[in-house]
C-alpha positions as CSV (number, residue, x, y, z in Angstrom):
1,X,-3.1,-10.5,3.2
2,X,-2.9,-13.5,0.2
3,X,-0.2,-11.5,-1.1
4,X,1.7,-10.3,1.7
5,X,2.3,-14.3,2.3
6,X,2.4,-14.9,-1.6
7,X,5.4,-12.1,-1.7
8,X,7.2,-13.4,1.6
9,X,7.1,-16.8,0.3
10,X,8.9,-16.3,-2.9
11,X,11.3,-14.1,-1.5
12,X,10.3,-10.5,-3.0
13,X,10.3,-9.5,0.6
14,X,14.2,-10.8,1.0
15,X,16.2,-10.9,-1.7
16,X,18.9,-13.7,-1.5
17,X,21.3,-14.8,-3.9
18,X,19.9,-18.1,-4.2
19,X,16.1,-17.0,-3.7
20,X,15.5,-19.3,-1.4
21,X,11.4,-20.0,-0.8
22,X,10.6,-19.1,3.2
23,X,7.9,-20.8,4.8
24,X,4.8,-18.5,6.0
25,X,2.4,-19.9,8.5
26,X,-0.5,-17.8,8.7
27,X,-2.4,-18.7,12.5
28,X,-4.9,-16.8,14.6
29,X,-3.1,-18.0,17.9
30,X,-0.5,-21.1,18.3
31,X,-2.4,-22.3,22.2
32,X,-0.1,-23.4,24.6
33,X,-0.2,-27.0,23.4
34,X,2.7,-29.2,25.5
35,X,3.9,-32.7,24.5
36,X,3.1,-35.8,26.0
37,X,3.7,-36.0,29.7
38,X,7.2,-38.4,30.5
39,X,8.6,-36.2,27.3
40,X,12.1,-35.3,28.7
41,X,14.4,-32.4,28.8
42,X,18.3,-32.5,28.2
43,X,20.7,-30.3,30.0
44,X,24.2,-29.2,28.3
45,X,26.4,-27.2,29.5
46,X,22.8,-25.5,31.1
47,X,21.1,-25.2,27.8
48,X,17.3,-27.1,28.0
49,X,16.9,-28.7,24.8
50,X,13.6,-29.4,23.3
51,X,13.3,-33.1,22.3
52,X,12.3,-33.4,18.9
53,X,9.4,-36.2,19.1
54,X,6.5,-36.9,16.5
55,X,4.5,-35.1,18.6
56,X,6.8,-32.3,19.4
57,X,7.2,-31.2,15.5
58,X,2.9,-30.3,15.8
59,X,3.0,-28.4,18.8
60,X,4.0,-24.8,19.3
61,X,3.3,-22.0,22.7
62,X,3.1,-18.9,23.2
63,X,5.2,-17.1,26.4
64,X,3.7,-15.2,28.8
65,X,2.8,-12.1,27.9
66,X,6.1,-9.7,26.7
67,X,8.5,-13.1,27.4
68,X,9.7,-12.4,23.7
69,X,10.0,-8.6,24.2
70,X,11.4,-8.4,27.3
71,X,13.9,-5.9,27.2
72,X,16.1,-7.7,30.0
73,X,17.6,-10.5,27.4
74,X,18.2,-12.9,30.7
75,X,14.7,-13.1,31.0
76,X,13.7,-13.3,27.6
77,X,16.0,-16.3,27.1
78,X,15.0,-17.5,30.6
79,X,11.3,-17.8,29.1
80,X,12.0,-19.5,26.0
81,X,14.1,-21.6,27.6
82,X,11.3,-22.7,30.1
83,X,8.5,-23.3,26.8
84,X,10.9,-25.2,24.9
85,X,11.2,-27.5,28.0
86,X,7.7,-28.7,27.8
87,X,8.4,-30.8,24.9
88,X,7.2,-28.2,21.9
89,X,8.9,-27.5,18.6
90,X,8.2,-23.8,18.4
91,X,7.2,-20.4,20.1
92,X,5.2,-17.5,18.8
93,X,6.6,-14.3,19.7
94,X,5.2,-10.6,19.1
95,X,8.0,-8.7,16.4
96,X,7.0,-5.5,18.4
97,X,6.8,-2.8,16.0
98,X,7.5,0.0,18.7
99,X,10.4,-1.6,20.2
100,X,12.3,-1.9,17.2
101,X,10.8,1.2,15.9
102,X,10.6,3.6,18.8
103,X,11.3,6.8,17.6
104,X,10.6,7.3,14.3
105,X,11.1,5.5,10.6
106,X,14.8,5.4,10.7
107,X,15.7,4.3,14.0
108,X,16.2,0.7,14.2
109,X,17.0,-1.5,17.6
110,X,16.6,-5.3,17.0
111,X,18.3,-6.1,19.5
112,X,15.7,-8.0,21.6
113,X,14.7,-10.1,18.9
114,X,18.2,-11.1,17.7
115,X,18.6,-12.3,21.3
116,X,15.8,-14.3,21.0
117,X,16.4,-15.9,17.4
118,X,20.0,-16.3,18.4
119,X,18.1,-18.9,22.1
120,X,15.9,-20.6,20.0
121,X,18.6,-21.6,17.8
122,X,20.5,-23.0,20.2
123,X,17.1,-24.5,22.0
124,X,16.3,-26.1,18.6
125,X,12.9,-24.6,18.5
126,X,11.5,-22.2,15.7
127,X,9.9,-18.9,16.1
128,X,7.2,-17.2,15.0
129,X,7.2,-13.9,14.2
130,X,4.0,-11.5,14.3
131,X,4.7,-8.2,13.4
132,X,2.4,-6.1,15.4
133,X,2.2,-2.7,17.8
134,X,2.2,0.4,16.3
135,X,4.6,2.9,17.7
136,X,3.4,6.5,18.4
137,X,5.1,8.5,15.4
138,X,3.2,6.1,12.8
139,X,-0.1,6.3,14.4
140,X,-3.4,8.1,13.9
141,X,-4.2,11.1,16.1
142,X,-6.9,11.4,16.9
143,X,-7.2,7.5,17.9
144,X,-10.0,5.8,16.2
145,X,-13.2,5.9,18.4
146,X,-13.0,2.9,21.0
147,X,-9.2,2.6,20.9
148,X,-8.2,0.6,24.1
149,X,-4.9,-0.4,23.1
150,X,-2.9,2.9,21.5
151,X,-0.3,0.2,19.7
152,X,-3.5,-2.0,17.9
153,X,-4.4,0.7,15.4
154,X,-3.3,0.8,11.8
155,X,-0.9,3.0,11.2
156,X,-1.4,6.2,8.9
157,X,1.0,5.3,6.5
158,X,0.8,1.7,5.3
159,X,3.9,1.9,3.2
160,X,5.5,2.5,7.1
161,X,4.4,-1.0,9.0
162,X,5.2,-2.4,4.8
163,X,8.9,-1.0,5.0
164,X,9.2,-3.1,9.1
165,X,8.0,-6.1,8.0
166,X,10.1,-6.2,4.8
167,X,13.1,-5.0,7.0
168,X,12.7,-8.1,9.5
169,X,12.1,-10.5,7.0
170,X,14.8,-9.9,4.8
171,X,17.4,-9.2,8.7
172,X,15.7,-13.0,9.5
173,X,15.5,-15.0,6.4
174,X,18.3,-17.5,6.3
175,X,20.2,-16.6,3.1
176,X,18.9,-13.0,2.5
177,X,22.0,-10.4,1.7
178,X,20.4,-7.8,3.9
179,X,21.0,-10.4,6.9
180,X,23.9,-9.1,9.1
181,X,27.0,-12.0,8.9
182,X,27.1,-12.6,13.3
183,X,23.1,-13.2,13.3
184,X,22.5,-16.6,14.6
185,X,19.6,-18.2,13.8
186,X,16.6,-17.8,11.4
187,X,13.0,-17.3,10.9
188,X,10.6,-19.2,8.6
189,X,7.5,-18.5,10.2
190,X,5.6,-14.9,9.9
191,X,2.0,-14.0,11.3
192,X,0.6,-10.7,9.9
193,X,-0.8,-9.1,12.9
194,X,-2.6,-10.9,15.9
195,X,-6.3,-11.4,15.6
196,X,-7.3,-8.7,13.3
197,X,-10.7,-9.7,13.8
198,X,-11.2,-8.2,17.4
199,X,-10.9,-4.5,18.3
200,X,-9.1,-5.1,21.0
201,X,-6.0,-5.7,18.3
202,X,-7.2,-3.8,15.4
203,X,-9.0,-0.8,15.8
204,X,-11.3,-0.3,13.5
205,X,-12.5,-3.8,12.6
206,X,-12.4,-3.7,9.4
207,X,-12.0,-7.1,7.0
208,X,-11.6,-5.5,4.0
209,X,-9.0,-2.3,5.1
210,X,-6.8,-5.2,6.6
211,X,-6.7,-7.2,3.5
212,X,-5.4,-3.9,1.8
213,X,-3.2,-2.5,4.0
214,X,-1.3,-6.0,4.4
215,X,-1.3,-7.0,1.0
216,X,-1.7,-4.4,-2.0
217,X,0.6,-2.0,-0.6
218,X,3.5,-4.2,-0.5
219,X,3.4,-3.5,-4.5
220,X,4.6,0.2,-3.9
């Protein structure tokens, strides 16, 4: 997991001409923290624009659940329109592997989340991305014993959830040559998978398995 962040910061996961450093913020969960209540909003031309106070710039939230994933872009937009109203300087958004993923290793749909970059540009909050949700071609069958969640298993293949997190990083980074020229916006920000340490996300718990899956791989 140390060098998954290692290798993301110092650009081996998105190589730029300039090799430009990108920051990686490593969180269990961002709460739902708001700014200071009498922190106001500014409407242009019907865009909500976060204000940018002291207090703002240490603040982040989560949307409701699938805001970031929503597969209707109005209402994707809609919710990170309504969090960076409150006053907060960034959202954490699931990078859902099985939407961008859904049918098998080459087939690609980032749609969604260029949607929502392209918002929270124009918002003028950040986002951060956690790369998560196994889609059903790279997953173990049978499921591990006590498998609520299908999509929070590890994948059989590590070099496969590697090979999407490389892809977004180097589609997101802000001066990577793999980034298409109409993308707007960027991403600094990268979680490696949500709470690891519950089964509920990551089925087996397993400290030790995480730590190589995330991290030793990315060598291959």
């Amino acid at each position: 997991f140390g060098r998954l962040a290692r290798l993301v910061a110092e650009g081996q996961l998105m190589r730029s001409s300039t090799r430009r450093r990108a920051a990686v913020v490593v969180m269990a969960t961002i709460a739902g923290v708001c700014a200071p209540v009498g922190a106001s909003a500014s409407r242009a031309s019907g865009t909500v624009a976060a204000p940018r106070t002291a207090s703002a710039l240490r603040t982040g939230i989560t949307p409701m659940k699938a805001g970031c994933s929503n597969t209707d872009p109005a209402r994707a937009v809609s919710t990170l329109r309504e969090s960076a109203s409150t006053g907060v300087s960034m959202v954490r958004c699931d990078l859902d592997w099985w939407t961008v993923q859904p049918s098998g290793p080459n087939s690609w749909n980032w749609a969604p989340y260029d949607t929502i970059v392209a918002a929270a540009e124009q918002l003028g909050v950040d986002v951060v991305f956690v790369p998560q949700s196994t889609p059903p071609w790279a997953r173990p069958n049978p499921l591990p014993a006590g498998t609520t969640n299908p999509s929070h298993v590890p994948p059989v293949h590590d070099y496969d959830y590697v090979r999407f997190v490389r892809a977004a990083a180097r589609r997101y980074a802000p001066n990577s040559r793999f980034r298409p020229s109409d993308l707007v916006g960027e991403v600094h920000m990268w979680e490696i998978w949500n709470e690891p340490n519950i089964p509920g996300f990551w089925n087996p718990v397993d400290p030790l398995r995480y730590r190589d899956r995330k991290s030793t791989r990315l060598n291959s």
